[in-house]
C-alpha positions as CSV (number, residue, x, y, z in Angstrom):
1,X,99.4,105.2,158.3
2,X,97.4,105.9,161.0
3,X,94.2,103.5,159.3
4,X,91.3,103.5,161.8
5,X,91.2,107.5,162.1
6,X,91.1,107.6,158.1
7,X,88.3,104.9,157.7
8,X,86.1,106.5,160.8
9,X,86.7,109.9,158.9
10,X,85.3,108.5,155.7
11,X,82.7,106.3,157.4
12,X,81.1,109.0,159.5
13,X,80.8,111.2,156.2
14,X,79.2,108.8,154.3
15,X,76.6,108.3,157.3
16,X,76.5,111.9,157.3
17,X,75.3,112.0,153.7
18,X,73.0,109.3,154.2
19,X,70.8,111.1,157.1
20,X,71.1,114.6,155.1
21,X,70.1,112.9,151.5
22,X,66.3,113.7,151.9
23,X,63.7,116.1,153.4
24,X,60.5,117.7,152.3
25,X,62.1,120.9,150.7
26,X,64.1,118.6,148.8
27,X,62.2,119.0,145.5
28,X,65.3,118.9,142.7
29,X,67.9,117.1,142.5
30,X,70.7,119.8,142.4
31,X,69.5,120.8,146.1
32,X,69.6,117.4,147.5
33,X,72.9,117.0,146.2
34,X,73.8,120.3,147.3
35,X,72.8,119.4,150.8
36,X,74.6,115.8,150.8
37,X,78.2,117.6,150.1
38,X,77.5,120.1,152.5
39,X,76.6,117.0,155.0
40,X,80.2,115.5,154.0
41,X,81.7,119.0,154.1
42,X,80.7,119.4,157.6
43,X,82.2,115.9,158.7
44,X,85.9,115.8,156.6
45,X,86.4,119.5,158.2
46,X,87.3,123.2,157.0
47,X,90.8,121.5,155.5
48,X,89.0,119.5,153.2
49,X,89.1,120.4,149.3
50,X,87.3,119.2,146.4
51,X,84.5,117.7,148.4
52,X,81.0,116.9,146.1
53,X,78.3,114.6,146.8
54,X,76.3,112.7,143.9
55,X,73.2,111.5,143.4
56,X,73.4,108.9,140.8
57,X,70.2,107.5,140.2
58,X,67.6,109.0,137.7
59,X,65.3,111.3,139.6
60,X,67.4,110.6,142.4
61,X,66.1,114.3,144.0
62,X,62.6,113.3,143.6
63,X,63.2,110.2,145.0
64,X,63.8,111.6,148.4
65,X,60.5,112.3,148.8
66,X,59.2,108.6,149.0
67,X,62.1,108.3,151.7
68,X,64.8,106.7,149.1
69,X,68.3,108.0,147.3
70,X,69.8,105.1,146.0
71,X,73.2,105.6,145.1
72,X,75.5,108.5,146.0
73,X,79.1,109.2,145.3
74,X,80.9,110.8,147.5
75,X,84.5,112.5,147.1
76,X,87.3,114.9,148.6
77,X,90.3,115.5,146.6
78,X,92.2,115.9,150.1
79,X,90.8,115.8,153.7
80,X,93.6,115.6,156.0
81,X,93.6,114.3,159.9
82,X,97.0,114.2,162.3
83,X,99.0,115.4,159.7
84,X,98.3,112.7,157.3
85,X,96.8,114.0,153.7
86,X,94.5,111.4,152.3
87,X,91.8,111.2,149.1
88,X,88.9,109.7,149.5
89,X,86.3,108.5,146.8
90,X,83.4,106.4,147.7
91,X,80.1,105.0,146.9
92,X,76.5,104.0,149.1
93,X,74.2,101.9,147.2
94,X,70.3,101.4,148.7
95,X,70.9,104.8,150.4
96,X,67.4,106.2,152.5
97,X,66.7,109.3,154.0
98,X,66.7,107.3,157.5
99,X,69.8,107.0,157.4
100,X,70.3,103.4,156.3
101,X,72.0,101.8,153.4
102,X,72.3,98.5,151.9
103,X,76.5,98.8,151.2
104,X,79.1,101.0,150.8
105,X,82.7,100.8,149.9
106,X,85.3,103.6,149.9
107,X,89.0,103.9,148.5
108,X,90.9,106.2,150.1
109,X,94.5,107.7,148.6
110,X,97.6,108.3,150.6
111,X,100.3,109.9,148.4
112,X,103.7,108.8,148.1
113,X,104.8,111.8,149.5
114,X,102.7,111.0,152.8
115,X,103.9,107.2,152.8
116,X,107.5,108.0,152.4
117,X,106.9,109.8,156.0
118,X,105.9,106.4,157.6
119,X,107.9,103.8,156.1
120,X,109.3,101.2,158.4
121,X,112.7,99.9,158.9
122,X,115.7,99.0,156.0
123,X,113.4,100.9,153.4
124,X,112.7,104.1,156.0
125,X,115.1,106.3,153.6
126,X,114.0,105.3,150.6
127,X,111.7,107.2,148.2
128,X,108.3,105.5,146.9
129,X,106.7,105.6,143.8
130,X,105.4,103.5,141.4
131,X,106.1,102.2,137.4
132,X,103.0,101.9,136.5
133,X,102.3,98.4,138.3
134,X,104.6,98.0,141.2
135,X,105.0,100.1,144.7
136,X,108.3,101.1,144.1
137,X,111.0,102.4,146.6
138,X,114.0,103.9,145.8
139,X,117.2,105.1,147.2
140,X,120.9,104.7,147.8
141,X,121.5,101.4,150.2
142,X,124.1,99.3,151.4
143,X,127.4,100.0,152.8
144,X,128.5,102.0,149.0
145,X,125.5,103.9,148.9
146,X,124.3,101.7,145.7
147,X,121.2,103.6,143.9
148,X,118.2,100.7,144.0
149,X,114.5,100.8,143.1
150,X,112.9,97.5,144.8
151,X,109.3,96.6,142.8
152,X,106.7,95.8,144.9
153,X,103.3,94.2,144.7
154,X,100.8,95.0,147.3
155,X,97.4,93.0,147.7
156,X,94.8,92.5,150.5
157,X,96.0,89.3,152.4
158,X,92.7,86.6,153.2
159,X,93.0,88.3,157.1
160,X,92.0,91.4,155.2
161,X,95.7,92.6,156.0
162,X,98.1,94.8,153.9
163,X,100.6,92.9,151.9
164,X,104.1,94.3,150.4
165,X,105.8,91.5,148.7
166,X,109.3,92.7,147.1
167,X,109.2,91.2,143.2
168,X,112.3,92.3,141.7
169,X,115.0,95.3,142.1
170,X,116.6,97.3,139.9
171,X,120.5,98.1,140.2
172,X,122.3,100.7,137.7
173,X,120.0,99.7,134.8
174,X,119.4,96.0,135.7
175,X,116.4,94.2,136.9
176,X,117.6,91.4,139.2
177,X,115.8,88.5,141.2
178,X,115.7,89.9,145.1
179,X,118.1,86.6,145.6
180,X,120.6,87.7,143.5
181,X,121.1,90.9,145.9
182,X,123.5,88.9,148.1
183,X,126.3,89.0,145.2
184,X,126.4,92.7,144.8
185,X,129.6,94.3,147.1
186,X,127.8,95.9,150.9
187,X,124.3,94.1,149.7
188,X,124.0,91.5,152.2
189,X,122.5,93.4,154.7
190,X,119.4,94.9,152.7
191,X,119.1,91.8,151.0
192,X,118.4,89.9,154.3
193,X,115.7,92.6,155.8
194,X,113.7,92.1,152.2
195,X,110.8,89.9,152.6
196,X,106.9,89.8,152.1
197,X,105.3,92.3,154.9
198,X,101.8,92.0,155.9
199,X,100.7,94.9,158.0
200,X,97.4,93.6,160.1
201,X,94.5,95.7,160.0
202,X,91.9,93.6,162.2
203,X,92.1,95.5,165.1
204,X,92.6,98.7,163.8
205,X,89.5,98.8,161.8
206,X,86.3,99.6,163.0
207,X,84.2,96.8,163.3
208,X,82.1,96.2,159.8
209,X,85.1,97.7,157.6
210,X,87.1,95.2,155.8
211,X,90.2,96.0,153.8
212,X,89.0,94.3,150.1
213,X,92.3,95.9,147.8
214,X,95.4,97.7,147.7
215,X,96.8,99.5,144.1
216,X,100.1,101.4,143.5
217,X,97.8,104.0,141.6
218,X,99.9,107.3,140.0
219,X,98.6,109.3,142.5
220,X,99.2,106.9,146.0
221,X,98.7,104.3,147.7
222,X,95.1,103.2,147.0
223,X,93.3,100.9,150.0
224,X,89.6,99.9,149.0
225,X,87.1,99.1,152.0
226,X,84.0,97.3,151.4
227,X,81.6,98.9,153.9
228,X,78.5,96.8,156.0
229,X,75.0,97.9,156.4
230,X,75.4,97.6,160.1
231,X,78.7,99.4,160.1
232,X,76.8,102.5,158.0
233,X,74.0,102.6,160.5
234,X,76.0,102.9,163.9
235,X,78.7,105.5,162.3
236,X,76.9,108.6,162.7
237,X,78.5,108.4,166.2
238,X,81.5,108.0,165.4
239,X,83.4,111.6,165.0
240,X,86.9,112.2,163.9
């Protein structure tokens, strides 16, 4: 998942709404929202759908006029960059119409169908999903072609990493221990290559983005970023 360009994508539109969120002729709300999601709009790109900008304060439009928004909500049902579809859904708090804002913090959505295209090594062929709780992947594996699901937690590690951590698998209608693998006929293999993975983001975020949560949601793969002040004021530059 090619990270950095997704978080520079959503950083720079929320930057994008912050500079665009006031302005003398901004006398209602409705048009300072309008111009906020054309701000955002403008920065996902024309392959962008369901894009809208909120402002949620009261008299947030009114507001603008003293130089303040406070909150806005920002989201985009699908933006997609390098052939990588994404959701993103995020939030600026102590938002002004310099451009500044107090924080920010963004989740964006990869679907399953996207992550099955960059899985890594023993699990590469397998399908992911999830039950409700657990990252799942599953597919045929092992020297008889054995259908598998493996069940999956994934967390933000204290680096601020991406951690997959292999609970439990299911085999023909069974849910076994991941140690218990080694006894099924052809199994030895996969059952070696299963571990916790953490995937280090440190040096692929941009500087003032920290990875705070990962979720198996029903829709994707859900990373939340918490965003700095300082990060939100410098990433008007920074174009996708």
């Amino acid at each position: 998942m090619k990270t950095r360009r997704i978080v520079l994508v959503t950083v720079s539109a929320l930057a994008a709404v912050a500079a665009a969120g006031g302005g003398t002729n901004a006398f209602v709300e409705h048009e300072a929202q309008q111009r906020a999601t054309e701000a955002v709009r403008s920065e996902l790109g024309d392959s962008a759908s369901g894009v809208h900008a909120e402002l949620t304060d009261p008299l947030a439009g009114l507001k603008t006029l003293t130089g303040r928004v406070g909150t806005v909500h920002i989201s985009a049902d699908e933006v997609r960059r390098e052939g990588t579809s994404f959701a993103v859904d995020a939030a600026l708090h102590g938002v002004s119409t310099d451009g500044s804002a107090h924080s920010g913090s963004a989740t964006v959505t990869v679907g399953y169908d996207e992550l099955a295209e960059q899985l890594p090594g023993p699990v590469r062929d397998m399908k992911p999903g999830t039950d409700g709780s657990h990252l799942t992947l599953s597919g045929p594996v092992g020297g008889l072609g054995i259908p598998v699901t493996v069940l999956n937690t994934v967390s933000a590690s204290p680096d601020g990493g991406l951690t997959i951590t292999p609970k439990s698998v299911r085999v023909m209608g069974q849910q076994l221990r991941i140690d218990t693998l080694t006894s099924l006929p052809g199994m030895d293999g996969f059952a070696d290559q299963l571990g916790p993975r953490t995937v280090s983001l440190k040096d692929e975020l941009p500087e003032g983005v920290r990875l705070t949560g990962a979720e198996a949601a029903e829709k994707g793969l859900a990373l939340s970023f918490d965003l700095s002040p300082g990060m939100l004021r410098t990433s008007g530059g920074a174009k996708a």
